[in-house]
C-alpha angles and dihedrals in degrees: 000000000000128000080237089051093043084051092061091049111119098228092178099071121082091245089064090075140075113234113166082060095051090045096046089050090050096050085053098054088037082056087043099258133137118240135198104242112200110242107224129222113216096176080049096038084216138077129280125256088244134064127234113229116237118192117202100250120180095255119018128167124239097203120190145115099243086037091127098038102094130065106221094044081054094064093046096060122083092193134024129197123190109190111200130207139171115268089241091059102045085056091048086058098040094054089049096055095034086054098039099034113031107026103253140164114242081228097058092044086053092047088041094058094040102045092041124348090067103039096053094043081063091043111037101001116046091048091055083078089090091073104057122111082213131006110209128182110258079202104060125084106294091233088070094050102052090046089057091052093036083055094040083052092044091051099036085053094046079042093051090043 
């Protein structure tokens, strides 16, 4: 595809990823083995030509905002976290790093969020909630947050022993 044609992709919806590769990475580091991540473009709206080395570690975090959509990446998660921020915020956030990190015009950040971010957090994002093992605010103080995981860890390994 074009730069022009990537550029159209919406990225926000769950199609747009590529989950067998995301499940099959995630069942190798589960197993203790390394994997090969795909390092992703933004400006490019594409993959790199190189690969990024994973090594199997005892905890690791699967981040994303579509993290919970998918079935089989489910199963393969202990824990899961939803974090949870005002629409206005996340816009607010997302206008800052669009415009410092990826070159972007306030105004197609602002087209971006409206025509397809929002619409498919409503859609495919915002539902996924029901799975966590906890939901925590992305807006209060850090510190709250990480005392409620490092609780939720505390209690799932008593629970696993």
């Amino acid at each position: 595809m074009s730069l022009e044609a990537r550029g159209r992709v919406n990225y926000d919806h769950p199609d747009a990823l590529d989950w067998p590769l995301l499940s099959s990475h995630l069942a190798a580091l589960t197993r203790g083995e390394a994997i090969e991540e795909p390092v992703y473009l933004f400006d490019q709206h594409t993959r790199a030509g190189h690969t990024r080395r994973i090594e199997s570690q005892n905890v690791f975090i699967v981040e994303g905002i579509l993290a919970l959509h998918h079935p089989e990446v489910r199963e393969l998660l202990d824990l899961a976290i939803f974090v949870t921020t005002r629409d206005e915020e996340c816009l607010r956030r997302r206008l800052e790093r669009d415009i410092a990190e990826r070159g972007r015009t306030r105004e197609s950040v602002i087209e971006q969020y409206n025509s397809t971010v929002w619409p498919m957090a409503v859609q495919y994002v915002l539902p996924t909630r029901e799975f966590a093992s906890l939901v925590v605010s992305g807006e209060e103080p850090l510190d709250n947050s990480v005392a409620a995981v490092l609780r939720l860890l505390k209690n799932s390994k008593a629970a696993s022993a």
